[in-house]
C-alpha positions in Angstrom: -8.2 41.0 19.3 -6.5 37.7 17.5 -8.6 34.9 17.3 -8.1 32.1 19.5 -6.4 29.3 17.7 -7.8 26.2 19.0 -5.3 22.7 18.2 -6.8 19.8 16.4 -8.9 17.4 18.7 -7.4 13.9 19.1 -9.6 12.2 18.0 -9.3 13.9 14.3 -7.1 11.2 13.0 -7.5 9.0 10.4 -6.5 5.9 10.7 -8.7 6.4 14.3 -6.3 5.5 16.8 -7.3 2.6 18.8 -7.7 4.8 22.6 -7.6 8.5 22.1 -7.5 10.3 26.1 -7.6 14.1 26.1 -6.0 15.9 29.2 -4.3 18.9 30.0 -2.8 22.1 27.6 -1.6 21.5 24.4 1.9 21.8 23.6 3.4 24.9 21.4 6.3 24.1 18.9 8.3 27.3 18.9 11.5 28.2 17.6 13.3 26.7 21.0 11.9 23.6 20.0 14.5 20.4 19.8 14.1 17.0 18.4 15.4 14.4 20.9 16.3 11.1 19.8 18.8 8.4 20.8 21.8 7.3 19.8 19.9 4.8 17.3 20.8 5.3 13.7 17.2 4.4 12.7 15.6 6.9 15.4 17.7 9.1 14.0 17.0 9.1 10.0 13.0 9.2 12.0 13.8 12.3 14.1 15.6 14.2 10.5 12.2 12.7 8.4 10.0 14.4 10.8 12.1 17.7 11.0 12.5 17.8 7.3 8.4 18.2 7.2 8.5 20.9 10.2 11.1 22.8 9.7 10.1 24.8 5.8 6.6 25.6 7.3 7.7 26.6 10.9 10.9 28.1 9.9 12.5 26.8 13.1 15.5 24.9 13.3 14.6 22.0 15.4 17.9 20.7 15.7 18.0 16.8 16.5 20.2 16.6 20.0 21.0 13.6 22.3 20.1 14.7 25.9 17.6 17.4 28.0 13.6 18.1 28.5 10.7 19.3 26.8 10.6 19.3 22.7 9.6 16.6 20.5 11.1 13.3 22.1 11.1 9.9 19.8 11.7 7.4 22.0 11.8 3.4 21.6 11.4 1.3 25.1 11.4 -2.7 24.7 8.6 -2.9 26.9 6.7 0.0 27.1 3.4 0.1 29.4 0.4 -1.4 27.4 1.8 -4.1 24.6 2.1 -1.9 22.0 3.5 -4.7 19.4 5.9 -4.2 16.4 3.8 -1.0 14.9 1.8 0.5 17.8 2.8 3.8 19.5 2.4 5.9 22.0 2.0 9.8 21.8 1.9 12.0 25.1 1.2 15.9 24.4 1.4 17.8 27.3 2.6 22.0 27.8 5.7 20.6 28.7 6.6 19.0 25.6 5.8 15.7 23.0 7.1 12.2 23.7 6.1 9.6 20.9 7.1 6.0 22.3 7.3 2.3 20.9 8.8 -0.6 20.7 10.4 -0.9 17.2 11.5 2.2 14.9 8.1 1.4 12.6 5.9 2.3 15.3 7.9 5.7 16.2 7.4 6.6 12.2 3.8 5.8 12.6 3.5 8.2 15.5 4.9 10.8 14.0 2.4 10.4 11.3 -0.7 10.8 13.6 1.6 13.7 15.1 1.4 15.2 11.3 -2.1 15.5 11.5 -2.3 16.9 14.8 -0.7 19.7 13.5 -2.5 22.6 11.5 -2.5 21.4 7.5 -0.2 24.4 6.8 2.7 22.4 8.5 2.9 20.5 5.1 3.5 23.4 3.1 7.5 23.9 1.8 7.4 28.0 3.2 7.1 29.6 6.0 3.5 29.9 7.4 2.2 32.1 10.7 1.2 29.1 12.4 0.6 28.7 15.8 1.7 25.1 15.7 -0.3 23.7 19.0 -0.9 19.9 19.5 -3.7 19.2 21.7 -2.8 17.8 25.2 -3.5 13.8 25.9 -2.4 10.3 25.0 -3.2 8.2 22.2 -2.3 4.7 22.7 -2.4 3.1 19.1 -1.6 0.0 17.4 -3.2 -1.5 14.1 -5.4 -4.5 13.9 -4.1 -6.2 11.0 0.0 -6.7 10.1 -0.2 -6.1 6.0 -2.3 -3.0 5.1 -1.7 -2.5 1.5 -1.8 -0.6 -1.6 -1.1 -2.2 -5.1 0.5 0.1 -8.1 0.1 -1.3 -11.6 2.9 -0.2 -13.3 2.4 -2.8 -16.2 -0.7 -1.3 -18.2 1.2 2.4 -17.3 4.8 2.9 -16.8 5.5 5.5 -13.7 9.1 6.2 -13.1 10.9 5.5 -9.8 10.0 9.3 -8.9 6.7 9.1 -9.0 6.8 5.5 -7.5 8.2 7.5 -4.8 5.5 10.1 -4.3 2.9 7.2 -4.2 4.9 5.9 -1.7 5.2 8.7 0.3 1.2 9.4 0.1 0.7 5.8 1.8 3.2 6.4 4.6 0.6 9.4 5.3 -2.0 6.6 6.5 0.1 3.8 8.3 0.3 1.5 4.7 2.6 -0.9 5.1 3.2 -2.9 2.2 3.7 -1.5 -1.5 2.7 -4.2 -4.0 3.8 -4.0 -7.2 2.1 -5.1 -10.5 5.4 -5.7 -12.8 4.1 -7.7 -15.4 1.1 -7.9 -17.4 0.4 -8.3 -21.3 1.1 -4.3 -21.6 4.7 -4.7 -20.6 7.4 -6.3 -18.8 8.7 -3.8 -16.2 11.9 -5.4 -14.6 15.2 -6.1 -15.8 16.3 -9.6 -15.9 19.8 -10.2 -16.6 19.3 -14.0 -17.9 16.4 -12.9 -20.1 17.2 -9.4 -21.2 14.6 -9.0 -23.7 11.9 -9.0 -21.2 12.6 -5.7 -20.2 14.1 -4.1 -23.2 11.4 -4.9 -25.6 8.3 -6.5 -23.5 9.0 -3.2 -21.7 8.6 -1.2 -24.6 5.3 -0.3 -24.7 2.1 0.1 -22.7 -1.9 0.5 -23.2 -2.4 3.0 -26.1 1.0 2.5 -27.3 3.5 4.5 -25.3 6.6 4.4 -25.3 6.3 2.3 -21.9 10.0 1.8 -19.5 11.1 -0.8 -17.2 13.0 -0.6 -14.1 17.0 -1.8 -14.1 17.6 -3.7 -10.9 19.5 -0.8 -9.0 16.0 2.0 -10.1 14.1 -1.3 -8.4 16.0 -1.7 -5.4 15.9 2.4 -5.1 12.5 1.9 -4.6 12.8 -0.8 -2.5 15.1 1.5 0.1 12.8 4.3 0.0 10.0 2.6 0.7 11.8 1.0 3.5 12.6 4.4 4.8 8.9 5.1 5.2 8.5 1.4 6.9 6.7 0.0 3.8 7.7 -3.4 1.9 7.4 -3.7 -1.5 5.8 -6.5 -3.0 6.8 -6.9 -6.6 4.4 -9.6 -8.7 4.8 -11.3 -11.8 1.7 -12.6 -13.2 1.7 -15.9 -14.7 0.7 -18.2 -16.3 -1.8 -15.9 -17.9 -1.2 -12.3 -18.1 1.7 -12.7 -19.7 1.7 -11.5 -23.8 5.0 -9.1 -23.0 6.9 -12.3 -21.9 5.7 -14.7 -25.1 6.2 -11.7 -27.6 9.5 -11.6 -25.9 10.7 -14.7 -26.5 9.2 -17.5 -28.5 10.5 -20.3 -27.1 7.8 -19.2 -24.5 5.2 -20.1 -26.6 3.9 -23.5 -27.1 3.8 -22.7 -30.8 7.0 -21.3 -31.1 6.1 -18.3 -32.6 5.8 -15.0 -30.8 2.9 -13.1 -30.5 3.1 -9.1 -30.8 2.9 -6.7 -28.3 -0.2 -5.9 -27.6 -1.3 -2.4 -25.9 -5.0 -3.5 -25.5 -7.1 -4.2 -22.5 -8.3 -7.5 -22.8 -7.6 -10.1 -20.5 -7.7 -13.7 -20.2 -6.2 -14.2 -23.6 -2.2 -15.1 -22.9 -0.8 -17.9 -21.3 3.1 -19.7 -20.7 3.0 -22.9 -22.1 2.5 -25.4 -19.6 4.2 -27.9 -21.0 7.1 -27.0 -21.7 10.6 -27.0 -19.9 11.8 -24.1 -20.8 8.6 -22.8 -19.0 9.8 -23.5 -15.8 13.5 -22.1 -16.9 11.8 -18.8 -17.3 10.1 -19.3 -14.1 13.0 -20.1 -12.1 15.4 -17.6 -13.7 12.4 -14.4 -12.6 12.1 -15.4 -9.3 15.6 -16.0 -8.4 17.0 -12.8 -9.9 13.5 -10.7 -8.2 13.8 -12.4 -5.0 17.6 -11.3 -4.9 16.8 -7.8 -4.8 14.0 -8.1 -2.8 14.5 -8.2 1.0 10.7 -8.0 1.8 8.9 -11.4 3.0 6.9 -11.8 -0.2 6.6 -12.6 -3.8 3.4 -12.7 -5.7 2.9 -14.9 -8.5 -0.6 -13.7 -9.9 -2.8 -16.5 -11.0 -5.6 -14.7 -12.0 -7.6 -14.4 -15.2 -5.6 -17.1 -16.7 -8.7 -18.0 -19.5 -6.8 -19.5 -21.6 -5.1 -22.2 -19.5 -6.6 -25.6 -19.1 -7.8 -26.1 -15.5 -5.7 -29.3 -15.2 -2.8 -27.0 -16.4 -3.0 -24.0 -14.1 -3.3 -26.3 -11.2 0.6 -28.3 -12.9 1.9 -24.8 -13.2 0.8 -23.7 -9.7 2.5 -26.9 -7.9 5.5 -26.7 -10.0 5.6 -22.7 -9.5 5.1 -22.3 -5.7 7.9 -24.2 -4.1 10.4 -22.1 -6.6 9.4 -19.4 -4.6 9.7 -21.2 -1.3 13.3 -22.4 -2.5 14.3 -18.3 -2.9 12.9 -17.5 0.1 10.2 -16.0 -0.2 6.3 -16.5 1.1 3.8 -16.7 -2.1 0.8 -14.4 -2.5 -1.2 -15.3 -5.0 -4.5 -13.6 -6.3 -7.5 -16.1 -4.9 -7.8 -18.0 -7.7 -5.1 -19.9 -6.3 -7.5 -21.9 -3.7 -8.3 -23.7 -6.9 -5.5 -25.5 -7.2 -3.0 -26.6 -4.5 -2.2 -23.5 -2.5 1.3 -24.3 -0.6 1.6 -24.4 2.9 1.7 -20.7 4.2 0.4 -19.1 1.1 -1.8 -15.9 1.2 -4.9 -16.1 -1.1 -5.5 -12.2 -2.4 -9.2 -12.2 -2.7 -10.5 -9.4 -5.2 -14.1 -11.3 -5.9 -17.4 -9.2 -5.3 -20.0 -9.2 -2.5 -22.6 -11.2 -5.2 -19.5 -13.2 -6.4 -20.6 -16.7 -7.0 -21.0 -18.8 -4.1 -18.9 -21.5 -5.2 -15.8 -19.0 -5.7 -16.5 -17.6 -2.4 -16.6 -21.4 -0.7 -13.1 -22.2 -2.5 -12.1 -19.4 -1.0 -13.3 -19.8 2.3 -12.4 -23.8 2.6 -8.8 -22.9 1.7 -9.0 -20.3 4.9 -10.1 -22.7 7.2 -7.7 -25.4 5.9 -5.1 -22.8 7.0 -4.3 -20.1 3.8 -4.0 -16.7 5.0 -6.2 -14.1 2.7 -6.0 -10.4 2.1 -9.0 -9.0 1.7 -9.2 -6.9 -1.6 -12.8 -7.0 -3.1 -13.3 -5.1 -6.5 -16.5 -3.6 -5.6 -15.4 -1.7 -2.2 -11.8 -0.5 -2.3 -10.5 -1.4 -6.2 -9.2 1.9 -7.0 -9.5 2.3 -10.3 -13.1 1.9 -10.3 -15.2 4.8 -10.9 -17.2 6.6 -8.1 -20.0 7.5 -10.3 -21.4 7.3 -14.0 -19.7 10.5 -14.7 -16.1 10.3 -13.5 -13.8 10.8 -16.2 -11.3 8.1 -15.1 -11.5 4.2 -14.2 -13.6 1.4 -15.2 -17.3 0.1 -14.0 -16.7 -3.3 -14.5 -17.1 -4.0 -10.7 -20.0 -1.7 -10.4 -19.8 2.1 -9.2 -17.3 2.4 -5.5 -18.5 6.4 -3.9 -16.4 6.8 -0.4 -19.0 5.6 1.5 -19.1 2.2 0.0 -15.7 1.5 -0.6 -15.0 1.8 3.6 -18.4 1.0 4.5 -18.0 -3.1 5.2 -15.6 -4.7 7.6 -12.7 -7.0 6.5 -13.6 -9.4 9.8 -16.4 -10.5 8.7 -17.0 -9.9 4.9 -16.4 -13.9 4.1 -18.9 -15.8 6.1 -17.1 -18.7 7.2 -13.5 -17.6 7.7 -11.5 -17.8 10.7 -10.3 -14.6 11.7 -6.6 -15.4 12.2 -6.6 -16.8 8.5 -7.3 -12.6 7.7 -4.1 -11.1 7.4 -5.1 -7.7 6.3 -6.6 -5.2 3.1 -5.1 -3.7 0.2 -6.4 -1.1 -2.2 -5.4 -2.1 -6.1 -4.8 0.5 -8.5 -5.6 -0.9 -11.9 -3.6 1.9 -14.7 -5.4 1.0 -17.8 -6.6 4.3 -17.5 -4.4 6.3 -15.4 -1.7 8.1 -17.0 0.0 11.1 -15.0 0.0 11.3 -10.9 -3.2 13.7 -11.4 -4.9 10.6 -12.3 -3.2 9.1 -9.5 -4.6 11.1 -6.5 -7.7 11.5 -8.1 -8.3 8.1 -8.0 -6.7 7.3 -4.8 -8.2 10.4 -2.9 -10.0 9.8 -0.6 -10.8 6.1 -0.7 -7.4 4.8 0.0 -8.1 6.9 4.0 -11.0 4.2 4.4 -9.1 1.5 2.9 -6.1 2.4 5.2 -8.9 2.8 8.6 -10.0 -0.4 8.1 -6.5 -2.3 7.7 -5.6 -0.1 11.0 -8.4 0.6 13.3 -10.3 -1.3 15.7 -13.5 -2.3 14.4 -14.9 -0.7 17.2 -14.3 2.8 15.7 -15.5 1.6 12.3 -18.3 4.6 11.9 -19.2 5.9 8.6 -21.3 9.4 9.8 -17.7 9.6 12.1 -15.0 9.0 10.0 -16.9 11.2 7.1 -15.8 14.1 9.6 -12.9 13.1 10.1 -11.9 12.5 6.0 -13.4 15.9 5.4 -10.2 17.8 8.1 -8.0 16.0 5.7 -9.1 18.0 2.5 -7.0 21.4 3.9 -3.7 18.7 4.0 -4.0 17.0 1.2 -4.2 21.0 -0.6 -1.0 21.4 1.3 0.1 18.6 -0.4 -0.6 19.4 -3.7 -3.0 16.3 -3.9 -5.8 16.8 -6.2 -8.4 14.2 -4.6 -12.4 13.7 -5.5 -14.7 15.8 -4.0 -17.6 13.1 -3.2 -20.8 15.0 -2.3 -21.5 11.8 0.5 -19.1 14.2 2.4 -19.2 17.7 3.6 -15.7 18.8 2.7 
């Protein structure tokens, strides 16, 4: 006799979904299956996404049509029962058919990512597998618990190409990420092009650490990867670090440099060692001419200014450059996020604070910090030593850096972002993001390897309510992921603290 296939409990997911109700038979998708959407463009390009994943495993058509019962129905209702916000859902399985509902098109796309893993791992294959694909009966009700859950990509120290910007991106949508912040400058390399300083990307963009041959992105490559992460409701985030951080821009150009002489590119990875020259006008030329051009192409809320390690700028200086930097941004639009050691200077009103300090960080630091949260700066939480990425999970891991100490999967989701910084308010904590630092990732191997699995826990604890926050739990729960992620093709860490 066949064994009985049994469908994947509700309560499986990760992010954990915020009220998780079983009831009733699971639903089969079979080959007179349809995807029912409305007459909304948006629910639309949702309803193709999700049958471009179903149909090469299933090898069912799942047509998209307009009207009738049953099937997978995507449907968005301005006030549907419960307050589901702008990114909650709601997903109703039932032998009758699937209805995912919720108030904007980001919350159907986020639905139909806990409706993913619902489904046997096979679904994510690209041929056709035996199935059968059940989803368990019930509703989960879900909505996340902080608005910016992020991930950072240094393409400065590395240089990936649009493509595999892409696939990152694609790898986030998988856990509800929302924002994609990208690390374009740095003393490695320059990675945007900027038509009234062209030699920031053609020759600060010419290298990277070890001496490759580096890249930069031209402004339509950038804005490709600004529509497709759009398409997978995630906002990029594009940084220029400054005032230090910033050797590719003085070897660039030396009027930059308070000498006058330009430095040469430098494919190290020291920091602290570069800094714009304070002083000068053209300074504030450069700094202008950036973040009107970037802020042109970027529709997303934010721009990120750095501010970190800057070692070799006077105190009085970096807090002249921050006052003189931050309304630039305001005047293009755009909100600034800045790494913490902005609360040292002026922070503007409305500027986010992006802590990456250490639980034993000094307590000085950590008040700064925690006055500027109270005095009404937003923060997002990103501490080194739990959910840096590029830090190694043990002594022996071939990849990353120990500077912050060691991060294994339990640490880096083990703490909770409500109450890590004694002291601040929680509506100054606008949500987590998980940094990944390339000094020593190279190809998207290193990538996933890195990233796998301690960007699920970063992504749990941006979404879920800390009610569900459960190590011996969610340790289950990241295990069922291992047979999707080999679907996938993503090679992740196989931490002995879980039982894969």
């Amino acid at each position: 006799m066949p064994t009985k296939v049994s469908p994947t409990p509700l309560d499986r997911v990760v992010p954990a979904p915020a009220s998780v109700k079983p009831w009733g038979s699971p639903y089969r998708i079979t080959g007179a299956t349809a995807i029912r959407v409305d007459d909304s463009p948006r629910v639309g390009r949702i309803g193709e996404y999700l049958a471009d994943i179903l149909r090469p495993s299933t090898g069912y058509r799942l047509p998209l049509v307009h009207s009738g019962r049953g099937g997978i129905q995507l449907r968005l209702e301005r006030q549907p029962k419960g307050g589901l916000g702008a990114e909650g859902y709601r997903l109703d399985s039932s032998e009758a058919g699937i209805t995912i509902t919720a108030t904007e098109p980001a919350g159907l796309f986020h639905g139909v990512q806990t409706l993913r893993q619902l489904l046997p791992p096979a679904v994510e294959k690209k041929s056709v597998q035996p199935g059968p694909w059940l989803v368990a009966g019930g509703t989960i009700k879900d909505s996340p618990r902080y608005a910016y859950r992020g991930a950072m990509l240094d393409v400065s120290r590395h240089f990936f190409t649009v493509a595999q910007v892409k696939r990152y991106i694609d790898e986030l949508a998988l856990y509800k990420i929302n924002e994609l912040h990208l690390h374009l400058s740095d003393d490695q390399g320059w990675r945007i092009a900027v038509d009234s300083w062209p030699r920031l990307a053609t020759y600060g963009g010419s290298t990277e650490v070890g001496g490759g041959r580096g890249g930069h992105y031209t402004k339509a490559d950038y804005q490709e990867i600004v529509r497709y992460a759009a398409s997978r409701y995630l906002e990029v985030v594009p940084e220029i670090d400054m005032p230090g951080h910033t050797n590719a821009a003085l070897a660039s150009y030396a009027d930059l440099n308070c000498n006058g002489t330009a430095p040469p590119l430098y494919t190290g990875t020291d920091v602290g060692f570069s800094s714009l020259c304070v002083g000068k006008d053209v300074t504030y030329d450069f700094v202008d001419d950036v973040i009107r051009e970037l802020a042109a192409i970027t529709p997303g809320r934010y721009l990120h200014i750095g501010g970190d390690e800057a070692h070799s700028t006077s105190h009085e200086d970096y807090v002249k450059f921050m006052d003189r930097v931050q309304p630039v941004v305001a005047e293009y639009g755009k909100t600034v996020i800045a790494w913490h050691q902005i609360t040292g200077a002026h922070p503007a009103k409305g500027a986010i604070a992006q802590y990456w300090g250490l639980d034993d960080t000094d307590a000085a630091e950590k008040a700064q910090v925690v006055k500027a949260a109270q005095n009404g700066t937003g923060l997002i939480l990103s501490p080194a030593d739990r959910i840096y990425l590029d830090m190694k999970y043990t002594e022996d891991t071939p990849l990353g850096q120990d500077w912050a100490g060691l991060v294994e999967v339990k640490r880096s989701y083990d703490w909770d972002p409500g109450n890590y910084l004694a002291g601040v308010p929680g509506s100054a904590i606008r949500g987590v993001e998980a940094p990944l630092w390339t000094e020593t990732i190279v190809t998207d191997a290193d990538i996933d390897q890195m990233v796998f699995p301690r960007l699920a826990g970063a992504a749990e604890l941006g979404w879920s309510p800390a009610s569900t926050h459960d190590w011996d739990a969610y340790k289950v729960r990241l295990a069922a992921q291992a047979a999707r992620w080999d679907a996938l093709g993503i090679g992740y860490y196989r931490s002995p603290e879980v039982s894969w």
